[in-house]
DRENDO-1510 file (C-alpha; in Angstrom, 1 decimal, always signed):
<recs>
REC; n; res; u; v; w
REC; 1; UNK; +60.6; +8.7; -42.0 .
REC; 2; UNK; +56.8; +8.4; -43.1 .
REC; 3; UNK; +57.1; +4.6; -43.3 .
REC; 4; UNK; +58.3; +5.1; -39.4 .
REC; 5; UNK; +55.7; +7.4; -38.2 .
REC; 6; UNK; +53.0; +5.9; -39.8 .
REC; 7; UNK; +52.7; +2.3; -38.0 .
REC; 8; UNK; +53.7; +4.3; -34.0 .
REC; 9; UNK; +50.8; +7.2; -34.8 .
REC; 10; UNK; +48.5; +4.1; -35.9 .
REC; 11; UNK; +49.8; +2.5; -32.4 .
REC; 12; UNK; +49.5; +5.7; -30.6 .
REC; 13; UNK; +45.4; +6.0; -31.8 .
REC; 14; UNK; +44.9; +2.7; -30.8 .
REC; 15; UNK; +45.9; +2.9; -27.1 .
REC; 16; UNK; +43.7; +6.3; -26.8 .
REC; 17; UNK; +40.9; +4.6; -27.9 .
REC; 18; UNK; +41.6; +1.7; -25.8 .
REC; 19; UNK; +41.9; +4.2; -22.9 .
REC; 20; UNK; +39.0; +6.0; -23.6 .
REC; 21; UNK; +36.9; +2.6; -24.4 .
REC; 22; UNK; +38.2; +0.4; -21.3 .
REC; 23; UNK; +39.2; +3.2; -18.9 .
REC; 24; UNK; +36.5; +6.1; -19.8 .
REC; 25; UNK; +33.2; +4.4; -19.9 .
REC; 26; UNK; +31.5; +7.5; -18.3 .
REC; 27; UNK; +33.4; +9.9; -20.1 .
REC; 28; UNK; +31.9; +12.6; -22.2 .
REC; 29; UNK; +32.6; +15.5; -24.3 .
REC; 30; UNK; +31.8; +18.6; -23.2 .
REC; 31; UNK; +32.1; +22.4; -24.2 .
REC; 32; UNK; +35.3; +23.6; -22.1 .
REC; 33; UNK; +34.5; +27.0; -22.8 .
REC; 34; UNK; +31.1; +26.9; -20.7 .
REC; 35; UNK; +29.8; +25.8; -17.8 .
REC; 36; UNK; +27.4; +22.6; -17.4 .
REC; 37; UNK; +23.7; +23.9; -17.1 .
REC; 38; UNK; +21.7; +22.5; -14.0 .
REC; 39; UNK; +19.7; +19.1; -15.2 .
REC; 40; UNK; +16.7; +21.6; -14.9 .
REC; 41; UNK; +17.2; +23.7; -17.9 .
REC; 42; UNK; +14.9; +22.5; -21.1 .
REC; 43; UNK; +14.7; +24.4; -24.4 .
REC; 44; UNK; +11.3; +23.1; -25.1 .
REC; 45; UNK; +8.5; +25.8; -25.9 .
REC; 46; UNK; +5.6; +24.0; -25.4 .
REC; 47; UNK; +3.2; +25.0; -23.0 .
REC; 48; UNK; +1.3; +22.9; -20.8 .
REC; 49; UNK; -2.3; +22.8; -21.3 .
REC; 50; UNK; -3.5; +19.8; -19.4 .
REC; 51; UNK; -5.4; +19.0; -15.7 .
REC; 52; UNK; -4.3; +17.0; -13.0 .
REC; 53; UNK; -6.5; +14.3; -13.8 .
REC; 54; UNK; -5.7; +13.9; -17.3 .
REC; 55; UNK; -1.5; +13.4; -16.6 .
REC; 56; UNK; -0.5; +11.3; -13.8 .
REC; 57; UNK; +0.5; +12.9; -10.6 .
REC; 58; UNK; +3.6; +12.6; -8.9 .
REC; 59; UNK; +4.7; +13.5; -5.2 .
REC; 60; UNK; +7.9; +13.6; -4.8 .
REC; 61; UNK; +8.6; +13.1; -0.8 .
REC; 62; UNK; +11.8; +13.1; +1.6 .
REC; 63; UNK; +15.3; +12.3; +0.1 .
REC; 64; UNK; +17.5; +12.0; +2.8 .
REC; 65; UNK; +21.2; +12.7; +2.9 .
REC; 66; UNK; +23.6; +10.2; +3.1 .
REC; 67; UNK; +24.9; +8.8; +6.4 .
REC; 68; UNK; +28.9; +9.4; +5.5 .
REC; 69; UNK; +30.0; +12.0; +3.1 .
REC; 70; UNK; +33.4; +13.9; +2.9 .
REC; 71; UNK; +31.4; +16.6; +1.7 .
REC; 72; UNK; +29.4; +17.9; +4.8 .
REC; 73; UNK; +26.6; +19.8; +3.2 .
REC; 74; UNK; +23.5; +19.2; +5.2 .
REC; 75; UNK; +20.9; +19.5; +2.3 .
REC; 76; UNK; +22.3; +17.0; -0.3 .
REC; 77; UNK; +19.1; +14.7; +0.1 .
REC; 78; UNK; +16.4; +17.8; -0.3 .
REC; 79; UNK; +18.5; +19.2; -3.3 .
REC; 80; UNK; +19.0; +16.0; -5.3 .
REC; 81; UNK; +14.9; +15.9; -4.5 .
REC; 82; UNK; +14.0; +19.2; -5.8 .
REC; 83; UNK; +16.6; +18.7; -8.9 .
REC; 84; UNK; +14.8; +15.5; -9.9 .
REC; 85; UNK; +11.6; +16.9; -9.5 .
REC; 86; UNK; +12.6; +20.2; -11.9 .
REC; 87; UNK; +14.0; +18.0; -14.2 .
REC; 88; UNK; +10.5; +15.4; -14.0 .
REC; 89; UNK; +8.3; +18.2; -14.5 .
REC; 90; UNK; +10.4; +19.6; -17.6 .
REC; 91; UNK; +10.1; +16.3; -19.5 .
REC; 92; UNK; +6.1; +17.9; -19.6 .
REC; 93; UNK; +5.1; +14.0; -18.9 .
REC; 94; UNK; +4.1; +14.2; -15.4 .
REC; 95; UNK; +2.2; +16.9; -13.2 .
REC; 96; UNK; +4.8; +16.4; -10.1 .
REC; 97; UNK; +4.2; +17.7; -7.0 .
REC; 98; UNK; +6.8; +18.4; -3.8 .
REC; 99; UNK; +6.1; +17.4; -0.5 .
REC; 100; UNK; +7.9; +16.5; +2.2 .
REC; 101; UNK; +5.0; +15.8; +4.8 .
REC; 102; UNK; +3.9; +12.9; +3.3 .
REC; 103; UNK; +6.8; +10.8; +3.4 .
REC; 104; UNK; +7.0; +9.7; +7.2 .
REC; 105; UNK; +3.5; +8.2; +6.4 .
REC; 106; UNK; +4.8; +6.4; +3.2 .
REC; 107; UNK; +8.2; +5.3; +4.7 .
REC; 108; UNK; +6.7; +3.7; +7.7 .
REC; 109; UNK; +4.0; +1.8; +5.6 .
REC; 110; UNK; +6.9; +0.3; +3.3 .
REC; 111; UNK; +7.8; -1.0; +6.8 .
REC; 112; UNK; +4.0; -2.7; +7.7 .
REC; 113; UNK; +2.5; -5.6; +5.6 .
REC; 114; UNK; -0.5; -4.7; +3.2 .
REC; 115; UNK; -3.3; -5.8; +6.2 .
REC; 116; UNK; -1.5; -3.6; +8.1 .
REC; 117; UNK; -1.3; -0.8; +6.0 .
REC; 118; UNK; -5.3; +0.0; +6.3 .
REC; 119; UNK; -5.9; +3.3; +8.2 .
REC; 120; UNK; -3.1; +4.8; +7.3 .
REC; 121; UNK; -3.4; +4.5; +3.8 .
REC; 122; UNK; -7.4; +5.6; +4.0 .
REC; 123; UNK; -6.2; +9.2; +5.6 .
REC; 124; UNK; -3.5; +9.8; +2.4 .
REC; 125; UNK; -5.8; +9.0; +0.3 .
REC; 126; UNK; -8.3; +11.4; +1.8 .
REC; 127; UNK; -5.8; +14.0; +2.1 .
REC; 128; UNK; -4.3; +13.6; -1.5 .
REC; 129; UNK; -7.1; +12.9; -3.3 .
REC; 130; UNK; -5.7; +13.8; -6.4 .
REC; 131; UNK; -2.4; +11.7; -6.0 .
REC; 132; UNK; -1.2; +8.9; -7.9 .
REC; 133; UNK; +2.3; +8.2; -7.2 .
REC; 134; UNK; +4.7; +8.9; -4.3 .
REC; 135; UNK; +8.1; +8.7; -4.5 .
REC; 136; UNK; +10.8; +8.4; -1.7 .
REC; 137; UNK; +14.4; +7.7; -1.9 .
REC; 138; UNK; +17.9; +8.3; -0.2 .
REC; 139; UNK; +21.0; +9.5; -1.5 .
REC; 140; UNK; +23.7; +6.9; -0.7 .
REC; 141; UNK; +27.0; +7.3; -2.0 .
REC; 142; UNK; +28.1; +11.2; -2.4 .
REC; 143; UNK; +31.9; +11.2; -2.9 .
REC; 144; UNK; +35.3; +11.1; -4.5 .
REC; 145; UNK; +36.8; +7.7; -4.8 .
REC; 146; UNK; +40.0; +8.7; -3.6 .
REC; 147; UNK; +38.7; +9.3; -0.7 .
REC; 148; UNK; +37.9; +5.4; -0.2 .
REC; 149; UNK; +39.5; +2.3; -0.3 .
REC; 150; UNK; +41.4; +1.6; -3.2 .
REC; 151; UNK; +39.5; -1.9; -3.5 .
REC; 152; UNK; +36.4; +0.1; -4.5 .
REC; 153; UNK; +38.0; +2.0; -7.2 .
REC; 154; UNK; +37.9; +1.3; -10.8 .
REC; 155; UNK; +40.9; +0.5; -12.9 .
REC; 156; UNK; +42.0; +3.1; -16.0 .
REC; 157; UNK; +44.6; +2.4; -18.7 .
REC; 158; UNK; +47.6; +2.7; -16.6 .
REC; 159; UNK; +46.2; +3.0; -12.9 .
REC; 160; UNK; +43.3; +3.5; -10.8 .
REC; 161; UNK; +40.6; +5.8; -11.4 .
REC; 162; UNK; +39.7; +9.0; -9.4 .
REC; 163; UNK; +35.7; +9.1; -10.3 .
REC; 164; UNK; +32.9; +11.0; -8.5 .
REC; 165; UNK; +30.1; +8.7; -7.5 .
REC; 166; UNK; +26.7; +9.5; -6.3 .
REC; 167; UNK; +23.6; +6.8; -6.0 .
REC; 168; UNK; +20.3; +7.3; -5.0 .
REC; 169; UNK; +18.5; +4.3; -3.7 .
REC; 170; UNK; +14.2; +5.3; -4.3 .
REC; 171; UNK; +10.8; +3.7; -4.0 .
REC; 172; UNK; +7.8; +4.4; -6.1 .
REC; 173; UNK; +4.7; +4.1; -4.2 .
REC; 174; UNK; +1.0; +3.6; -5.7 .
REC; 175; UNK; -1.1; +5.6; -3.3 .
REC; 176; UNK; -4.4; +4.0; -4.8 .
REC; 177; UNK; -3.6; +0.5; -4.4 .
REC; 178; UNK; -1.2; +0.7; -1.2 .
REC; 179; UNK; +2.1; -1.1; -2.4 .
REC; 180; UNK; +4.9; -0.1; -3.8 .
REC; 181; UNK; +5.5; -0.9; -7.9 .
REC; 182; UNK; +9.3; -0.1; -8.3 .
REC; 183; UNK; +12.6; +0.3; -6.3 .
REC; 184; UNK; +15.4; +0.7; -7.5 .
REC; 185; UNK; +19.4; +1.6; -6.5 .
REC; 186; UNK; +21.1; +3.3; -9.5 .
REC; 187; UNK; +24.4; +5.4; -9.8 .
REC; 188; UNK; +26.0; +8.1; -11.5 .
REC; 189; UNK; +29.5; +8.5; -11.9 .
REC; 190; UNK; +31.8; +11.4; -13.6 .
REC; 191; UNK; +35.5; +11.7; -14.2 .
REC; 192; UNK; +37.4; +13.4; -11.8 .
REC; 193; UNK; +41.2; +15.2; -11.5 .
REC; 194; UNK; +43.5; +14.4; -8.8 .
REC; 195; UNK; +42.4; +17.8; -7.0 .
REC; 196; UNK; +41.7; +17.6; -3.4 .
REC; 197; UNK; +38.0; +17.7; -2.5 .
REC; 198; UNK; +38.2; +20.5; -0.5 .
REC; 199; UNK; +39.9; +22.6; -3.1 .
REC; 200; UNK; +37.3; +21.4; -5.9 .
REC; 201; UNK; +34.1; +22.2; -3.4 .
REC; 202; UNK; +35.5; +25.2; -1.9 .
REC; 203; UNK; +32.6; +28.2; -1.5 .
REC; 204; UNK; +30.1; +25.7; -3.4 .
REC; 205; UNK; +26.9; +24.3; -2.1 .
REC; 206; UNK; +24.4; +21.9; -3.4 .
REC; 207; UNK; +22.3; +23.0; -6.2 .
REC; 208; UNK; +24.5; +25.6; -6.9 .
REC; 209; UNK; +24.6; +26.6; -10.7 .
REC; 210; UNK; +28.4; +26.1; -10.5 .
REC; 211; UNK; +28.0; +23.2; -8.9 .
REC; 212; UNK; +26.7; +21.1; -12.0 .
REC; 213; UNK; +30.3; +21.9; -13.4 .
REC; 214; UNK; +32.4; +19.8; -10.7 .
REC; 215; UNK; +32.7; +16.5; -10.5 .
REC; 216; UNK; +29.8; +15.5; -8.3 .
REC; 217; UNK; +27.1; +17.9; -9.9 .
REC; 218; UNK; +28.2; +16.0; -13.2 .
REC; 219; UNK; +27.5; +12.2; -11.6 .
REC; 220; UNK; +24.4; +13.8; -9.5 .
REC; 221; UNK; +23.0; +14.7; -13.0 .
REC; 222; UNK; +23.9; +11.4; -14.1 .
REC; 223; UNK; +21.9; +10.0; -11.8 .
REC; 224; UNK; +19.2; +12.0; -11.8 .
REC; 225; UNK; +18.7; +11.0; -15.4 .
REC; 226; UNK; +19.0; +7.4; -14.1 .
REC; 227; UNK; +16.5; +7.6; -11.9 .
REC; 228; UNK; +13.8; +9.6; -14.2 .
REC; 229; UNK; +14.3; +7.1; -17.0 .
REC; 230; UNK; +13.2; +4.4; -14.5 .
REC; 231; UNK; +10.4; +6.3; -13.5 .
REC; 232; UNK; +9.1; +6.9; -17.1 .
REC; 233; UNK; +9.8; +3.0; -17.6 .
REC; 234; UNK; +7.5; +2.3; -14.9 .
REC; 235; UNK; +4.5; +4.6; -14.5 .
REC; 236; UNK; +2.0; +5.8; -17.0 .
REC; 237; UNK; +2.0; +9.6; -18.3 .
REC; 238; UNK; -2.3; +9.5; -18.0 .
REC; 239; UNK; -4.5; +8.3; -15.6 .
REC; 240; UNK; -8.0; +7.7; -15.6 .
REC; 241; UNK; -10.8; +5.6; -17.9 .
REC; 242; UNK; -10.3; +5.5; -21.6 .
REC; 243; UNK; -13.4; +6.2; -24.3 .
REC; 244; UNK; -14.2; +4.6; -27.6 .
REC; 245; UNK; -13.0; +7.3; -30.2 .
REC; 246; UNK; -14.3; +5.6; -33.2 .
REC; 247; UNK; -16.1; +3.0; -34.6 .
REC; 248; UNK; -14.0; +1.2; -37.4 .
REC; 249; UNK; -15.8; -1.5; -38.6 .
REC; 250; UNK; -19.1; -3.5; -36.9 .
REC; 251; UNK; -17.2; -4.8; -34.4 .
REC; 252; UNK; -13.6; -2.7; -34.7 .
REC; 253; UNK; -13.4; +0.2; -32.7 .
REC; 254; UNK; -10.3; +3.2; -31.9 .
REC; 255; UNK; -9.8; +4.0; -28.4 .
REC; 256; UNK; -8.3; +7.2; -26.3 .
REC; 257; UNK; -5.2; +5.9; -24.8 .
REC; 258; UNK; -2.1; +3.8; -25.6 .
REC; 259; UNK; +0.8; +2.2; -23.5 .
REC; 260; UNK; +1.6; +6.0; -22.3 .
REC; 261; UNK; -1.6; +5.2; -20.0 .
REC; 262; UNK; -0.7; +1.9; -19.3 .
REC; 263; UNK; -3.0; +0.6; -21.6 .
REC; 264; UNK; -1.8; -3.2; -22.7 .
REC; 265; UNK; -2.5; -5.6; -25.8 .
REC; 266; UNK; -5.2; -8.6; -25.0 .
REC; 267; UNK; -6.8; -6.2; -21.7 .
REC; 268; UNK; -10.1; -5.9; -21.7 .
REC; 269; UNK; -12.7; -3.2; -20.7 .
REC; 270; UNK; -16.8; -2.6; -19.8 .
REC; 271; UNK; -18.3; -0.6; -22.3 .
REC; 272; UNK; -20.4; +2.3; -19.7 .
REC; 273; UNK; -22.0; +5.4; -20.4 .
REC; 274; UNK; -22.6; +8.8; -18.4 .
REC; 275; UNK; -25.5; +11.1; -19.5 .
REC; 276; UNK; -23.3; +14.0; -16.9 .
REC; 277; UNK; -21.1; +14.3; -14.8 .
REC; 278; UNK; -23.6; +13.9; -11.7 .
REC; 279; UNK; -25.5; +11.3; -13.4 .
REC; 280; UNK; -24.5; +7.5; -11.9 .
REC; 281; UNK; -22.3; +5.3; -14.6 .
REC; 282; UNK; -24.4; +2.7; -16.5 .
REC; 283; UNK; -23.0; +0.0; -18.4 .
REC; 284; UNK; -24.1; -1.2; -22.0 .
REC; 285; UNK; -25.6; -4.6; -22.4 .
REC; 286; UNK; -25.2; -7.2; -25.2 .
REC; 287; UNK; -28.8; -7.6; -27.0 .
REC; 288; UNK; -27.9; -10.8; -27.3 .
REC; 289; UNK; -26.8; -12.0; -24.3 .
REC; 290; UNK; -28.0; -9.1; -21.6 .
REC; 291; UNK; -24.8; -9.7; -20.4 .
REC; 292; UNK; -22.0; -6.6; -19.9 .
REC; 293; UNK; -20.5; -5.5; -23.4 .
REC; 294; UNK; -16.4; -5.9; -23.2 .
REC; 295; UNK; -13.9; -4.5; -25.8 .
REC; 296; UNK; -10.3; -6.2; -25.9 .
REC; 297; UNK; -7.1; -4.0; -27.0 .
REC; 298; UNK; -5.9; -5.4; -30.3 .
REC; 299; UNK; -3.2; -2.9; -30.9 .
REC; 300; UNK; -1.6; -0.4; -29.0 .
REC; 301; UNK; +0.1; +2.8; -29.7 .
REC; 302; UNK; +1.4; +5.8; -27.9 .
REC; 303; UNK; -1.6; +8.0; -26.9 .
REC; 304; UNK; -4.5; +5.7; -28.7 .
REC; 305; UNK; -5.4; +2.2; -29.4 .
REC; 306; UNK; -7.5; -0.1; -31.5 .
REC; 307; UNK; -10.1; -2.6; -30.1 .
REC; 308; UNK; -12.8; -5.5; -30.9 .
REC; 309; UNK; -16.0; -5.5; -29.3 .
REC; 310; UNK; -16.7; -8.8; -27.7 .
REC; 311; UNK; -20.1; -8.8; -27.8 .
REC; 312; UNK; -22.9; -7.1; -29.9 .
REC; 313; UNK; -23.7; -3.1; -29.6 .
REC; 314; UNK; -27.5; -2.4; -28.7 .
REC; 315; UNK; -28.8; -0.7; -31.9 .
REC; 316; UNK; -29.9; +2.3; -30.5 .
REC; 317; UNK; -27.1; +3.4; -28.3 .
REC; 318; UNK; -24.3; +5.1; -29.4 .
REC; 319; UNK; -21.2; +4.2; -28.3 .
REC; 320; UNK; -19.0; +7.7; -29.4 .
REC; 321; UNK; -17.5; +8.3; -26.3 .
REC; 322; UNK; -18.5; +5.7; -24.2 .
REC; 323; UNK; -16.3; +5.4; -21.1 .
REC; 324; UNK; -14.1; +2.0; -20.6 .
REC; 325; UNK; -13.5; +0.7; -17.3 .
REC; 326; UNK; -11.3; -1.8; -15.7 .
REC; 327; UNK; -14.5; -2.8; -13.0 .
REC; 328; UNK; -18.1; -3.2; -13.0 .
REC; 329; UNK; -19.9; +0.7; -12.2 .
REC; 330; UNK; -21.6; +0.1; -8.4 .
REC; 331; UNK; -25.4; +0.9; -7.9 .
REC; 332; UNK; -24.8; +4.2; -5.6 .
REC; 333; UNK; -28.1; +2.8; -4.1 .
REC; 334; UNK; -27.1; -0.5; -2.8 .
REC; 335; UNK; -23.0; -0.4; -3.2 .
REC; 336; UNK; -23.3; -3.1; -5.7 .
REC; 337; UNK; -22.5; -4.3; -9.1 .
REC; 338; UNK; -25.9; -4.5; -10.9 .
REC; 339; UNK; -24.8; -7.7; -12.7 .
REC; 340; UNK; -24.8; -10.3; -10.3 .
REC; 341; UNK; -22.9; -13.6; -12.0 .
REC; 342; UNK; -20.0; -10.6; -13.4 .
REC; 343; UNK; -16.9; -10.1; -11.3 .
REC; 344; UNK; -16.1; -6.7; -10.8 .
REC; 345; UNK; -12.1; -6.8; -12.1 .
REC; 346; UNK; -11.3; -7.8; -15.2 .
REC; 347; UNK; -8.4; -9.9; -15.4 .
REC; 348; UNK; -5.8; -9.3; -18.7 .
REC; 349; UNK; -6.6; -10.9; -21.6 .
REC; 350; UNK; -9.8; -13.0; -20.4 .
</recs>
């Protein structure tokens, strides 16, 4: 009897893991005795201590709806918005702004060429000063798959799946330079009963709490997460200039900032000092060569860097803190570079 059950529960294990491995890929455990929590909630206790123009800043803009849904809830686009903004701003990477205003502007120059794209993108940048990024998006799919096509459905074990789908399709503008520096179209998907819709969404509405429990607030989270990890992939958690920390060796030197501010091996940066804040930037001179002083990033790490000075330091400046910039400082006086034969962009790694 052993010798008989043995070799059909072996068989038996094997065909659930084959279901669960060729017919489940999006399936996941979950606590059946509680409901799913909103992709909001974070148990993280740390509190946030920093300014707008040390993290970069994120405007989330318009999500529309999508154009066919068996669900007919008229605020799917502005909830799946506001949930990914919650759940950006609880990853304490990002200060992340919502605002719908500035999206018709953004979404019509994604339409214009960059020549084109002039005095529009002056008056944003005058009216969000303090912006980095905006980002705009659609939710495209927002169903059942046994609602569609059976062509479009995936295949289980023994017979077609019945999955909840939801994609959002989003662009992630760069307000200072006037183009856009991802896109992407990614989708969430979550198992689903053989329920009718209407009896699974019955008295629920986007955003809901109960809602993150049904099948669709379980692939909406899905793709939510989607969609932030692409973001973190693509922008930088700080803005702004980096400064020499620390001088290593003669020529060695740490810096503030890693690849979390975008920072990349073989860059390089002018060495420039500020007395104040009202004071104009200046930058430091080779001895030598009375030429700009540069630093290129050796190493890079998370939040700090290390550098070599390509060039000589002056003997009698000190370069603690000394600011690091990307361009040549302009003479507020004449709107020039005061280095004539210099151009005012570096170029990575030369």
């Amino acid at each position: 009897m052993n010798r008989t059950c043995g070799p059909i529960l072996s068989l038996f294990l094997i065909m659930l893991f084959a279901a669960f491995s060729s017919g489940c890929s999006n399936f996941s455990w979950s606590n059946p005795f509680a409901f799913s929590k909103p992709p909001v909630s974070t148990s993280s206790t740390h509190q946030a201590q920093w300014t707008a123009n040390e993290r970069t800043v994120i405007a989330v803009g318009r999500f529309e709806s999508p154009a066919n849904s068996p669900i007919r809830w008229k605020n799917i686009g502005s909830g799946m918005r506001d949930a990914l903004s919650r759940s950006l701003l609880n990853r304490e990477e990002f200060e992340v702004w919502i605002d719908s205003r500035i999206s018709n502007t953004v979404l019509g120059d994604l339409k214009r060429s960059l020549s084109r794209r002039g005095d529009n993108l002056s008056k944003l940048q005058a009216d969000y000063p303090d912006v980095h990024f905006i980002i705009v998006g659609k939710v495209t799919d927002f169903h059942h798959t046994s609602e569609l096509p059976s062509e479009v459905s995936r295949w289980g074990f023994f017979k077609k799946r019945n999955e909840a789908i939801v994609a959002i399709d989003f662009n992630i503008f760069d307000l200072r330079r006037g183009r856009v520096v991802a896109a992407d179209h990614v989708m969430g998907t979550a198992g689903s009963s053989d329920t009718p819709i209407k009896e699974i969404y019955n008295n629920l509405e986007f955003g809901s709490y109960l809602f993150w429990s049904t099948p669709l607030g379980k692939a909406s989270r899905n793709a939510i997460d989607k969609t932030i990890q692409r973001i973190v992939e693509s922008l930088p958690t700080h803005m702004g200039e980096p400064r020499i920390l620390n001088i290593l060796a003669q020529r060695k030197i740490t810096v503030s900032g890693g690849w979390a501010w975008g920072i990349k091996k073989g860059q390089q940066f002018y060495v420039c000092q500020q007395t104040d804040e009202t004071s104009p930037i200046q930058v430091v001179l080779d001895p030598d060569t009375k030429q700009p002083l540069r630093i290129q990033i050796h190493r890079v790490e998370k939040d700090k860097s290390v550098a070599w000075l390509l060039g000589r330091k002056p003997p009698t400046v000190d370069l603690h803190g000394a600011l690091l910039m990307r361009y040549l400082p302009q003479d507020p006086a004449t709107n020039t570079t005061s280095i004539a034969d210099e151009r005012t962009t570096l170029a990575d790694g030369k």
